[in-house]
HTML snippet that shows the backbone in 3Dmol.js (N, CA, C, O; Angstrom):
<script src="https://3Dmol.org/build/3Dmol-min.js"></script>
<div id="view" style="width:600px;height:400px;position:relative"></div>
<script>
const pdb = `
ATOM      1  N   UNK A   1     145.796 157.364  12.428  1.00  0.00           N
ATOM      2  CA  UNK A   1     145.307 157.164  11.083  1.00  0.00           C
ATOM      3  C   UNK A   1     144.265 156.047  11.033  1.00  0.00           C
ATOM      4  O   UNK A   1     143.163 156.342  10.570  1.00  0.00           O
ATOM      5  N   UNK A   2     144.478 154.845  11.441  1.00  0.00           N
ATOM      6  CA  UNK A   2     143.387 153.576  11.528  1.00  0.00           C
ATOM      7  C   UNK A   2     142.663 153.740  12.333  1.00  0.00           C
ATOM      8  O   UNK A   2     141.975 152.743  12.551  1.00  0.00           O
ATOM      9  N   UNK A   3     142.410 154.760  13.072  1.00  0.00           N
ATOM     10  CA  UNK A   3     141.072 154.914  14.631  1.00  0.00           C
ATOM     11  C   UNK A   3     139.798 155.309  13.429  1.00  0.00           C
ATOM     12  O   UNK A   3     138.637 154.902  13.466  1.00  0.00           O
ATOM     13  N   UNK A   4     140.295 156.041  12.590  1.00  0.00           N
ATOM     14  CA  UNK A   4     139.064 156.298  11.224  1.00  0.00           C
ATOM     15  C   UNK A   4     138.701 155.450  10.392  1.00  0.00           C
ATOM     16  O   UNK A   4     138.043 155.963   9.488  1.00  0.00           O
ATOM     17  N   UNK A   5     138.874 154.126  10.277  1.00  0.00           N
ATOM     18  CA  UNK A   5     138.902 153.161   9.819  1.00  0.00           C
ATOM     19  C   UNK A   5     138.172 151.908  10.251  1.00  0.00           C
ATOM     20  O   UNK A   5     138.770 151.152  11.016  1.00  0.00           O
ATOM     21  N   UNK A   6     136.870 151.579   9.824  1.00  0.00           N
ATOM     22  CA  UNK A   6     136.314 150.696  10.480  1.00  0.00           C
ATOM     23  C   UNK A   6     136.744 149.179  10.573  1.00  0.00           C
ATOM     24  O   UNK A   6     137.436 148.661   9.696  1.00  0.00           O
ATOM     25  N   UNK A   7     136.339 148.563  11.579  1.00  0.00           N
ATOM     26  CA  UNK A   7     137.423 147.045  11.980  1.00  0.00           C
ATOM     27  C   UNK A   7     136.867 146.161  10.447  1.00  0.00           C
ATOM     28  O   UNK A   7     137.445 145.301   9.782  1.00  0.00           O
ATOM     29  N   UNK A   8     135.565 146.790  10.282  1.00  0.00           N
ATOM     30  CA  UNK A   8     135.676 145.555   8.627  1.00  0.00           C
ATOM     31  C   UNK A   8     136.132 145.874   7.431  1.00  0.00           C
ATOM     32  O   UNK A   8     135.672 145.203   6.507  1.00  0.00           O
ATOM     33  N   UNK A   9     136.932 146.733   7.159  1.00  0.00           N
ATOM     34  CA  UNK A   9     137.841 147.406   6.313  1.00  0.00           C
ATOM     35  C   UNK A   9     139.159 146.900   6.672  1.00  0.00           C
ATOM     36  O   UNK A   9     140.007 146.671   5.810  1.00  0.00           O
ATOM     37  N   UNK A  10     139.375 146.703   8.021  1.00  0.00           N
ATOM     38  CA  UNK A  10     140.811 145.872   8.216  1.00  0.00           C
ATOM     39  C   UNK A  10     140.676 144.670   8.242  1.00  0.00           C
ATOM     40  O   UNK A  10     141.619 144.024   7.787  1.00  0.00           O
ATOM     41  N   UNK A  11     139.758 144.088   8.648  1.00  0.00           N
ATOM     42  CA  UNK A  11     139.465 142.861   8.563  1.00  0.00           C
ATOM     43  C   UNK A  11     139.656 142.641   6.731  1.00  0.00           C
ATOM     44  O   UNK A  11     140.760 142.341   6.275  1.00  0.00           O
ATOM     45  N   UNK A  12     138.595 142.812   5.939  1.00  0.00           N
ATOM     46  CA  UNK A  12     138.773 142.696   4.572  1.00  0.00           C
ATOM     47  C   UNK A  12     140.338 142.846   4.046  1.00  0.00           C
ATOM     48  O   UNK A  12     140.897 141.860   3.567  1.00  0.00           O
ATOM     49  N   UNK A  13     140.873 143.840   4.130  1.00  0.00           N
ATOM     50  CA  UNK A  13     142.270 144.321   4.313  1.00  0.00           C
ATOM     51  C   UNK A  13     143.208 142.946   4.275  1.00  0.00           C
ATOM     52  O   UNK A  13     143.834 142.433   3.348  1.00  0.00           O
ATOM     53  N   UNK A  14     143.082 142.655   5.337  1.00  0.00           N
ATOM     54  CA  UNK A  14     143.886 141.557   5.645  1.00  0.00           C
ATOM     55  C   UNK A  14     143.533 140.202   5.066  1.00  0.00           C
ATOM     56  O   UNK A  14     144.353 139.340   4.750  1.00  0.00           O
ATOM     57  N   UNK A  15     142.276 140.120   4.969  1.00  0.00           N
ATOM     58  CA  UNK A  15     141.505 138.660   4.096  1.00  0.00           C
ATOM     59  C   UNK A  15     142.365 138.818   2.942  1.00  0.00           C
ATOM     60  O   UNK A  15     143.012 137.813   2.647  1.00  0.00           O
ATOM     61  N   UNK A  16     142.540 139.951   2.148  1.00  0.00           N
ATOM     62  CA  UNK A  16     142.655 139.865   0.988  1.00  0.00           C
ATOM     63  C   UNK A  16     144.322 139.593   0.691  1.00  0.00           C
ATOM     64  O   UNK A  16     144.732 139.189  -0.398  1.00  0.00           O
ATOM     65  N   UNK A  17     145.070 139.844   1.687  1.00  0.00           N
ATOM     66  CA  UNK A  17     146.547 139.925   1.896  1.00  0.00           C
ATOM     67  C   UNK A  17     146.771 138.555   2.121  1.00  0.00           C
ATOM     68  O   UNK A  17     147.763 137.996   1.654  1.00  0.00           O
ATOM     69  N   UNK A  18     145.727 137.832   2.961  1.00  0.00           N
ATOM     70  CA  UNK A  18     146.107 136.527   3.001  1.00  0.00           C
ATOM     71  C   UNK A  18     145.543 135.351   1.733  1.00  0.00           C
ATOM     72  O   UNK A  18     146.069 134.239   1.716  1.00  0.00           O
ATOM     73  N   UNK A  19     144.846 135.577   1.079  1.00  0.00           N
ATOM     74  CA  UNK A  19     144.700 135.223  -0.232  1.00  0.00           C
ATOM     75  C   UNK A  19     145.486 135.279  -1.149  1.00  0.00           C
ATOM     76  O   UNK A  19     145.556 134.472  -2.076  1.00  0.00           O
ATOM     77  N   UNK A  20     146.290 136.427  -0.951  1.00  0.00           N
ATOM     78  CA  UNK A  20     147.108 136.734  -2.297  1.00  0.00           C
ATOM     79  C   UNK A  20     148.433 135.859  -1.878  1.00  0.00           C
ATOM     80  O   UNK A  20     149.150 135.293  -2.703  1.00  0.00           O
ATOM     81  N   UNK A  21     148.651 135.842  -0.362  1.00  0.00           N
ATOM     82  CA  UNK A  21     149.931 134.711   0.302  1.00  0.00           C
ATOM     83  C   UNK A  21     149.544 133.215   0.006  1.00  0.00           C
ATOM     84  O   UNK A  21     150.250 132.284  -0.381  1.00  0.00           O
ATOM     85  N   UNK A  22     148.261 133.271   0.295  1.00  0.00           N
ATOM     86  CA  UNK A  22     147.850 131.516  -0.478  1.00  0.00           C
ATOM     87  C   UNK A  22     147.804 131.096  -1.902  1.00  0.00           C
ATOM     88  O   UNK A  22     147.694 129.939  -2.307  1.00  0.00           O
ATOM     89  N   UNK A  23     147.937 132.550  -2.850  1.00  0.00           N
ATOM     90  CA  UNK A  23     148.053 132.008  -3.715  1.00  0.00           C
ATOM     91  C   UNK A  23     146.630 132.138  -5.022  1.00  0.00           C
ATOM     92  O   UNK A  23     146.516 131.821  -6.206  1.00  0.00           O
ATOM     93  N   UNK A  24     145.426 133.012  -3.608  1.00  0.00           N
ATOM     94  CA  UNK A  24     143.975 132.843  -4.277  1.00  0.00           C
ATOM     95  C   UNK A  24     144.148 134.359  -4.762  1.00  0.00           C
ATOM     96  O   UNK A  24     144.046 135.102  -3.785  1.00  0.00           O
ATOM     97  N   UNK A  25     144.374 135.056  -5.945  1.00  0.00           N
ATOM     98  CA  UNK A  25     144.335 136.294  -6.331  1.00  0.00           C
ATOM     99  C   UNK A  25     142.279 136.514  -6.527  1.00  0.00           C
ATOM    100  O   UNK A  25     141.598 137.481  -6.184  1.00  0.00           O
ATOM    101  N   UNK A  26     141.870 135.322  -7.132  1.00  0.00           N
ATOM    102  CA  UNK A  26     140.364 135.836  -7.279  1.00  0.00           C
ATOM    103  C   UNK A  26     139.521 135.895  -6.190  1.00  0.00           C
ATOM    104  O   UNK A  26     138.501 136.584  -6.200  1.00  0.00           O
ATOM    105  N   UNK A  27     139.988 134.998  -4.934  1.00  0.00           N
ATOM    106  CA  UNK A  27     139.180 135.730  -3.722  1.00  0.00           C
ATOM    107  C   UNK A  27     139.795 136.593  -2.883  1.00  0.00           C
ATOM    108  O   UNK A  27     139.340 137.031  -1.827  1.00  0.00           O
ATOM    109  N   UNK A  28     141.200 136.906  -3.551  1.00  0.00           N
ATOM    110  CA  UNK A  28     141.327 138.418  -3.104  1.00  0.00           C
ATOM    111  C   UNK A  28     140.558 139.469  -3.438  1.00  0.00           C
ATOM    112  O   UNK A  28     140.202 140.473  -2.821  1.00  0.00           O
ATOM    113  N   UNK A  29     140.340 139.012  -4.650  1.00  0.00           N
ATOM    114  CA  UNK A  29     139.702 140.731  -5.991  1.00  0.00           C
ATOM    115  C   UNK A  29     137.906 140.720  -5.407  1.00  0.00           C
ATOM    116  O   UNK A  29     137.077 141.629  -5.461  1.00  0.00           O
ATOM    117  N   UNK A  30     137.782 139.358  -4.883  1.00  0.00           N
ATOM    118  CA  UNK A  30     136.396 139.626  -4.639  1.00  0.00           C
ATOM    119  C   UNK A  30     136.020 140.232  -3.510  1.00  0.00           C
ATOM    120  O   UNK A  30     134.925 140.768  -3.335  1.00  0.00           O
ATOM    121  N   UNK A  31     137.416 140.124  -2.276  1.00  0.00           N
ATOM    122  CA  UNK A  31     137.094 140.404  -1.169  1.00  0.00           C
ATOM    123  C   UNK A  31     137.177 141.995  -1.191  1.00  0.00           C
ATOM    124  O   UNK A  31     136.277 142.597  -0.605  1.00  0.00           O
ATOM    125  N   UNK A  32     138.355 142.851  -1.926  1.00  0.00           N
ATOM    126  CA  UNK A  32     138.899 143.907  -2.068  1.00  0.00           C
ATOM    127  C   UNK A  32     137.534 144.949  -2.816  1.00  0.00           C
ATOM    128  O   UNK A  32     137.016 146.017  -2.491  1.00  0.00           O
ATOM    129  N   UNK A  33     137.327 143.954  -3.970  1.00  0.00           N
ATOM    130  CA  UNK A  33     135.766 144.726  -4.662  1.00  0.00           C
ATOM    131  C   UNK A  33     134.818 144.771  -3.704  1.00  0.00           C
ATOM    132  O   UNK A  33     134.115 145.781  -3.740  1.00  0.00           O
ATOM    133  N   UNK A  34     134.554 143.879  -2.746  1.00  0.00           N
ATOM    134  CA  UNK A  34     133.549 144.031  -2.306  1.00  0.00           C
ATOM    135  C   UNK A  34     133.372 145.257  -1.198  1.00  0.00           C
ATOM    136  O   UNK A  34     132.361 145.374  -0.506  1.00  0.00           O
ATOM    137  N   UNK A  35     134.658 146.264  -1.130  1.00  0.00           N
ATOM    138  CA  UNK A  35     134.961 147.097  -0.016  1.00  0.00           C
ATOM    139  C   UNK A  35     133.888 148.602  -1.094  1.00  0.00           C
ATOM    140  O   UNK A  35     134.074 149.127  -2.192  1.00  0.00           O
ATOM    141  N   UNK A  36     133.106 148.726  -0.290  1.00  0.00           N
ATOM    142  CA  UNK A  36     132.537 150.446  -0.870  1.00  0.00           C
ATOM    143  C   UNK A  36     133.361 151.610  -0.652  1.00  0.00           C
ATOM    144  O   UNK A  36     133.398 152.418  -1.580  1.00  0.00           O
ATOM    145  N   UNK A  37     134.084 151.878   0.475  1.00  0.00           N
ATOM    146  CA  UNK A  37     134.763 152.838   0.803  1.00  0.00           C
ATOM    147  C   UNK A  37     135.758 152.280   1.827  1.00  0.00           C
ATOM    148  O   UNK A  37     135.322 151.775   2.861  1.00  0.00           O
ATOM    149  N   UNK A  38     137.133 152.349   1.577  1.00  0.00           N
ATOM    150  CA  UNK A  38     138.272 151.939   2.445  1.00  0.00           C
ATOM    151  C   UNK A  38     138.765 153.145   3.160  1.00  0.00           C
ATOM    152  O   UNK A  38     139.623 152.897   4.008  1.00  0.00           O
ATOM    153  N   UNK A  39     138.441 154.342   3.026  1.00  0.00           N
ATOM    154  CA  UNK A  39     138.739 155.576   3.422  1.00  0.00           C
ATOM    155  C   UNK A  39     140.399 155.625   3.300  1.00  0.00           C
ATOM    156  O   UNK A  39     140.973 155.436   2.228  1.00  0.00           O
ATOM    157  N   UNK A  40     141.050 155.890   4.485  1.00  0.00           N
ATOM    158  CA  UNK A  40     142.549 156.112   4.493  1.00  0.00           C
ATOM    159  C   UNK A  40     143.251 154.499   4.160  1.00  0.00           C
ATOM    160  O   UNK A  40     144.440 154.267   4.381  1.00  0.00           O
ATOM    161  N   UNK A  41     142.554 153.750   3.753  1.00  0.00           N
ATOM    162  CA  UNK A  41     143.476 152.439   3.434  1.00  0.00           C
ATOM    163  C   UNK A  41     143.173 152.646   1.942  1.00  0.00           C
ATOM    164  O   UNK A  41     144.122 152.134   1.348  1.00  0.00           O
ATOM    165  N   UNK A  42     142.333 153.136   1.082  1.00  0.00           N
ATOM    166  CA  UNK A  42     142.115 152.829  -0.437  1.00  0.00           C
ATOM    167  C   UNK A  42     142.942 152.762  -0.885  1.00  0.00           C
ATOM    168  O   UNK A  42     142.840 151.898  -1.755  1.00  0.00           O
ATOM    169  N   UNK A  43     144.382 153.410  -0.855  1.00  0.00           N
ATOM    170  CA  UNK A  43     145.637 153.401  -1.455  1.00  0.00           C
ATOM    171  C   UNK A  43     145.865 151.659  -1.393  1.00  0.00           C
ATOM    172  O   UNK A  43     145.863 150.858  -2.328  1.00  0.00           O
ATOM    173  N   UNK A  44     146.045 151.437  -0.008  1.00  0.00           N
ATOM    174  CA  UNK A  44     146.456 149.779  -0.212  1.00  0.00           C
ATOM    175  C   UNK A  44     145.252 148.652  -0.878  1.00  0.00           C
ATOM    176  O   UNK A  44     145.335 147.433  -1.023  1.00  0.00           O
ATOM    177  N   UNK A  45     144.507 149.283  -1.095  1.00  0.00           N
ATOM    178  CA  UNK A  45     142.882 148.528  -1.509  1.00  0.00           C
ATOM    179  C   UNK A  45     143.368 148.453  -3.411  1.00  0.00           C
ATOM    180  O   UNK A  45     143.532 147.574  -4.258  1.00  0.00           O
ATOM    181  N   UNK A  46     143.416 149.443  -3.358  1.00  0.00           N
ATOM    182  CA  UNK A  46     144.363 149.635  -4.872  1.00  0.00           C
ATOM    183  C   UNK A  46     145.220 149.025  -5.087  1.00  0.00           C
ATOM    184  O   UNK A  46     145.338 148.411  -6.147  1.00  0.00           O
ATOM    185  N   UNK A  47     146.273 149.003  -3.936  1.00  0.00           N
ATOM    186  CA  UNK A  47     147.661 147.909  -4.460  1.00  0.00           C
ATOM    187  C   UNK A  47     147.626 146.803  -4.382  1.00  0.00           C
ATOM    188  O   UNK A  47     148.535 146.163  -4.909  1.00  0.00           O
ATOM    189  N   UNK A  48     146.506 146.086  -3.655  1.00  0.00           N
ATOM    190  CA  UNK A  48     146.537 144.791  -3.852  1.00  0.00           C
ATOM    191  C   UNK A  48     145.770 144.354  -4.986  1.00  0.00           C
ATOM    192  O   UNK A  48     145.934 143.223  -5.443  1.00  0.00           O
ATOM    193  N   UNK A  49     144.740 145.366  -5.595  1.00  0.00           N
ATOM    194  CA  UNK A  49     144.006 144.864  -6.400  1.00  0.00           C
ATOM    195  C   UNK A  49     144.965 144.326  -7.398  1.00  0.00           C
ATOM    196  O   UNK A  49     144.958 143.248  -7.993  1.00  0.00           O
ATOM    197  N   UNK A  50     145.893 145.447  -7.448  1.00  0.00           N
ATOM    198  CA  UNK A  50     146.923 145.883  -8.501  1.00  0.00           C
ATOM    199  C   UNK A  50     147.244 144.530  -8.840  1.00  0.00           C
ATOM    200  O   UNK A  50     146.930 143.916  -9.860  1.00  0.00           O
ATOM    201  N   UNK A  51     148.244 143.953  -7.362  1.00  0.00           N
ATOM    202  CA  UNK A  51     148.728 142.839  -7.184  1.00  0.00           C
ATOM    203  C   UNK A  51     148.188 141.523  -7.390  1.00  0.00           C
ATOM    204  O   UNK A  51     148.924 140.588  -7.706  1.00  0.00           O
ATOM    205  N   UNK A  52     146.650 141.361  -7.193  1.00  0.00           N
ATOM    206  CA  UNK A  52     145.898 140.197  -7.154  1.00  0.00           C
ATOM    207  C   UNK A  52     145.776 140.259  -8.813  1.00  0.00           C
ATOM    208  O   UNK A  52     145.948 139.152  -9.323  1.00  0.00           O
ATOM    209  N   UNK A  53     145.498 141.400  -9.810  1.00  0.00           N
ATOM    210  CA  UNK A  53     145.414 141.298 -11.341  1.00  0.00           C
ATOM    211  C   UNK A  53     146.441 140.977 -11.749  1.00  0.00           C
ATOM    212  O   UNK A  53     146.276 140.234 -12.717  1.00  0.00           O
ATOM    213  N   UNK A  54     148.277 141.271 -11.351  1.00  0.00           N
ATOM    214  CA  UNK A  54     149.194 140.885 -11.427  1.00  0.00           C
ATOM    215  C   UNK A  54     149.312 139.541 -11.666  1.00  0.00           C
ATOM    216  O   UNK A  54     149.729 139.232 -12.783  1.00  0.00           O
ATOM    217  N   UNK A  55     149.029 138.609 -10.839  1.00  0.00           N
ATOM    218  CA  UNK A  55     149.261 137.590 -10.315  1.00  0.00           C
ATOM    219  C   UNK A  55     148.249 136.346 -11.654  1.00  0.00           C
ATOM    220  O   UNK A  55     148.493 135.195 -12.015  1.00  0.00           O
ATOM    221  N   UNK A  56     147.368 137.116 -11.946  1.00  0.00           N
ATOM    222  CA  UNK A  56     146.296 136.543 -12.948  1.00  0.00           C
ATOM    223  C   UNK A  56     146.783 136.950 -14.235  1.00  0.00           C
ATOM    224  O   UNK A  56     146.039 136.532 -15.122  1.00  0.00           O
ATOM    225  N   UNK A  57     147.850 137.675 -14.704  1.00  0.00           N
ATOM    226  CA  UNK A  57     148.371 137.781 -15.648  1.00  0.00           C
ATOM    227  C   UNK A  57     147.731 138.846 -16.079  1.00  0.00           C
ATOM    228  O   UNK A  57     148.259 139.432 -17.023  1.00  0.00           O
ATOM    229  N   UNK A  58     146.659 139.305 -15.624  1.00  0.00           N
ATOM    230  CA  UNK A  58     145.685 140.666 -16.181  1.00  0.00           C
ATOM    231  C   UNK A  58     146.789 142.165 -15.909  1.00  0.00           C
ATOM    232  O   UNK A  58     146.619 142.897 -14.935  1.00  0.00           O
ATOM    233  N   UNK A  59     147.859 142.403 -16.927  1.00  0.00           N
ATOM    234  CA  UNK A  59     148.475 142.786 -16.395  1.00  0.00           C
ATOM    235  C   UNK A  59     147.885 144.862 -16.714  1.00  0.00           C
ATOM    236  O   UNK A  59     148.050 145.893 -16.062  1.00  0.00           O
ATOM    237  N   UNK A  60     147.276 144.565 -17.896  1.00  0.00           N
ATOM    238  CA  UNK A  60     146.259 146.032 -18.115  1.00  0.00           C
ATOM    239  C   UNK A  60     145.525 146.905 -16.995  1.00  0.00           C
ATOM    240  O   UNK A  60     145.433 148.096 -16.698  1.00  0.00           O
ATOM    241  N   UNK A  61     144.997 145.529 -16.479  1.00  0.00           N
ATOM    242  CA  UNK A  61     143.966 146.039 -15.075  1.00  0.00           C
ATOM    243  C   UNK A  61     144.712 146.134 -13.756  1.00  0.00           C
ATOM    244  O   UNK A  61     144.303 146.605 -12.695  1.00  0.00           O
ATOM    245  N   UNK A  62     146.044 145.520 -14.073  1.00  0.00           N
ATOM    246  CA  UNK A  62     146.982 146.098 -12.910  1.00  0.00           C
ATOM    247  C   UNK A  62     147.686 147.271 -12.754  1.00  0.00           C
ATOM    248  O   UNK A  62     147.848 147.994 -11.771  1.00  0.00           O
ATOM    249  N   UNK A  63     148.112 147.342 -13.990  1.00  0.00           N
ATOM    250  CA  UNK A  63     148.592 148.908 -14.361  1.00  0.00           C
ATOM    251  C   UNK A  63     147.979 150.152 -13.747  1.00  0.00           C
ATOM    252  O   UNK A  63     148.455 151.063 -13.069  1.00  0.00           O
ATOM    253  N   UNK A  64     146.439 149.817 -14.331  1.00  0.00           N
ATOM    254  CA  UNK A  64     145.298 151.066 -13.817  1.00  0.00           C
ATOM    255  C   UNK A  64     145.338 150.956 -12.196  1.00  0.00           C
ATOM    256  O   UNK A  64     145.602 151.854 -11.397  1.00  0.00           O
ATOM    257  N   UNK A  65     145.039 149.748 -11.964  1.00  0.00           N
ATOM    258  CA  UNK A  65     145.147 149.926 -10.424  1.00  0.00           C
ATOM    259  C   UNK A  65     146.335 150.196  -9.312  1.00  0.00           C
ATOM    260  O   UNK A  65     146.049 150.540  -8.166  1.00  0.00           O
ATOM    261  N   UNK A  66     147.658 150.014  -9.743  1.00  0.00           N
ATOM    262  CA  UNK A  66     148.645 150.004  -9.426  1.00  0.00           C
ATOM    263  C   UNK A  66     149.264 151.679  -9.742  1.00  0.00           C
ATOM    264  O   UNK A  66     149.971 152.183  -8.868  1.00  0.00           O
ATOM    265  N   UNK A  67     149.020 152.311 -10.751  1.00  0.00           N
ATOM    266  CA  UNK A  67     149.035 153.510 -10.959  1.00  0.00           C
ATOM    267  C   UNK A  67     148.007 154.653  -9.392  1.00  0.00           C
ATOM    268  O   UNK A  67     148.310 155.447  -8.502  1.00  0.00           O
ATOM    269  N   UNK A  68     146.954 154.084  -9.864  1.00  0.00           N
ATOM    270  CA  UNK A  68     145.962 154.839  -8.461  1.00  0.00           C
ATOM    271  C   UNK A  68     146.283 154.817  -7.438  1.00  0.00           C
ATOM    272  O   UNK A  68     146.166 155.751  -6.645  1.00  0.00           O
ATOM    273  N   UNK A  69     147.019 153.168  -7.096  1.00  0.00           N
ATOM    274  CA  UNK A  69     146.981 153.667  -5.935  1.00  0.00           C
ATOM    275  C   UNK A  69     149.237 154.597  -5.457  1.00  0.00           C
ATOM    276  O   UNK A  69     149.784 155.241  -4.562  1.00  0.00           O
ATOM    277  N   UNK A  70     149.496 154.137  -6.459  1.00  0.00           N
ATOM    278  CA  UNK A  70     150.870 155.245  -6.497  1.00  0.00           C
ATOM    279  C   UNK A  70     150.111 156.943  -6.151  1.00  0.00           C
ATOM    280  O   UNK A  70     150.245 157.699  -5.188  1.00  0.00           O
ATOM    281  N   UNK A  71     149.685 157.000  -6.822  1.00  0.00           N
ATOM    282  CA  UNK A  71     148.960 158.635  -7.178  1.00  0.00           C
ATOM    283  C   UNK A  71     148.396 158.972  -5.271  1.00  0.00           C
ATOM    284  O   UNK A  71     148.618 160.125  -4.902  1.00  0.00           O
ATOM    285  N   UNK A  72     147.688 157.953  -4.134  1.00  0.00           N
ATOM    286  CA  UNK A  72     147.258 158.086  -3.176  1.00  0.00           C
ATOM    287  C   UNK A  72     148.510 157.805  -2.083  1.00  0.00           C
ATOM    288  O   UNK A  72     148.744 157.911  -0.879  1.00  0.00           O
ATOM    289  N   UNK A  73     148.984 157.487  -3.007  1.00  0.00           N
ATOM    290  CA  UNK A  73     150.336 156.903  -1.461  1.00  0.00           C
ATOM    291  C   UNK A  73     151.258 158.022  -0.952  1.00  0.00           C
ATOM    292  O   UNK A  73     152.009 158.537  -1.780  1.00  0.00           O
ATOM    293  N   UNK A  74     151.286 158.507   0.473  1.00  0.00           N
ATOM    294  CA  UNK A  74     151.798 159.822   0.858  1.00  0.00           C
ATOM    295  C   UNK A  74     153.152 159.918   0.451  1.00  0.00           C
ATOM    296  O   UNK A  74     153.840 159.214   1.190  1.00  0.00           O
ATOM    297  N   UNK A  75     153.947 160.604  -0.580  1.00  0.00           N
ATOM    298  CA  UNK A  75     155.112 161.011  -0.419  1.00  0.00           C
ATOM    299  C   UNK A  75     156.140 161.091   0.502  1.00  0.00           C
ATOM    300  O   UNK A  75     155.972 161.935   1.383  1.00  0.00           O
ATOM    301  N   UNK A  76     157.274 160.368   0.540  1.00  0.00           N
ATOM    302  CA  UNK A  76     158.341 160.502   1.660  1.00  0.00           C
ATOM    303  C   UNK A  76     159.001 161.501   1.175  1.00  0.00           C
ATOM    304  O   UNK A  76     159.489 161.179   0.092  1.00  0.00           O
ATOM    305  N   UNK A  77     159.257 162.620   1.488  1.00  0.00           N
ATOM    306  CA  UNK A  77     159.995 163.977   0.989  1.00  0.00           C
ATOM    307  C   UNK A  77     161.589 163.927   1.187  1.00  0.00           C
ATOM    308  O   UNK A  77     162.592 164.158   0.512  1.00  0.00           O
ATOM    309  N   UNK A  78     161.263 163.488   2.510  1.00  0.00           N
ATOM    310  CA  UNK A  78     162.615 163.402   3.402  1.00  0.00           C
ATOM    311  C   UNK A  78     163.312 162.238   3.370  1.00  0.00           C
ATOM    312  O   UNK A  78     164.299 161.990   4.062  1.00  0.00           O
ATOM    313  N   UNK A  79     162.588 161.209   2.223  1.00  0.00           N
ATOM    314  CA  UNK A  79     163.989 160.082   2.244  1.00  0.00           C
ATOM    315  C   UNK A  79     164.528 159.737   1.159  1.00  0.00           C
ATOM    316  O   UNK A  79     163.738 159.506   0.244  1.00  0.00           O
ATOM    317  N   UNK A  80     165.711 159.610   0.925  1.00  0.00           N
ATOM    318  CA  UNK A  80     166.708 159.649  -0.406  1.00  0.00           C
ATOM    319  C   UNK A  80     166.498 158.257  -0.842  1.00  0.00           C
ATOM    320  O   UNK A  80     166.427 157.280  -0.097  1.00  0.00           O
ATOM    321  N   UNK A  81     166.410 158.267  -2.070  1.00  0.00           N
ATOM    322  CA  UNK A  81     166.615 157.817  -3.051  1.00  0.00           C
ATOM    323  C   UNK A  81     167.586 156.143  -3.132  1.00  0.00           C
ATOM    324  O   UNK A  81     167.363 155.149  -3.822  1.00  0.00           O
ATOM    325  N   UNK A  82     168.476 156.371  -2.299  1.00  0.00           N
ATOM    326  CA  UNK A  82     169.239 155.965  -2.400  1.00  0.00           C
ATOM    327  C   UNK A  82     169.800 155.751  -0.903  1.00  0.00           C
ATOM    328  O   UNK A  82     170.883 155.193  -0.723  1.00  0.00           O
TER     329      UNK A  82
END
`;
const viewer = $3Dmol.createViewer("view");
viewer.addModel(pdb, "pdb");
viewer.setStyle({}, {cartoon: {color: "spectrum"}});
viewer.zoomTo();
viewer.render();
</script>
């Protein structure tokens, strides 16, 4: 899945994961916006946005983003609930 994925998409990826652990949600959102196409990661490009608007109390613009990227995230069929 990540061989399709260029190293500055993971790189960004991860910038933005470690921002949101420090605590910086706005140079997460800048690092995450600044991605044009995440290809097979956009789902998580989405959830952190989700998370970094979370964190800023913007909780409207998390919703939208946190919704999208639910809608991209592959289904586990095979695992219960519970």
């Amino acid at each position: 899945m990540l061989e399709n994925v260029s190293p500055k998409v993971i790189h960004k990826i991860m910038a933005a994961e470690g921002y949101l652990e420090l605590g910086m949600p706005i140079q997460a959102l800048d690092t995450l916006n600044s991605l044009e196409d995440a290809g097979p990661l956009e789902a998580m490009r989405l959830f952190l946005i989700g998370e970094a608007y979370r964190r800023q109390e913007k909780y409207h613009e998390a919703i939208d983003s946190l919704h999208q990227a639910a809608r991209l995230f592959p289904v586990m069929e095979s695992r219960k609930a519970w």
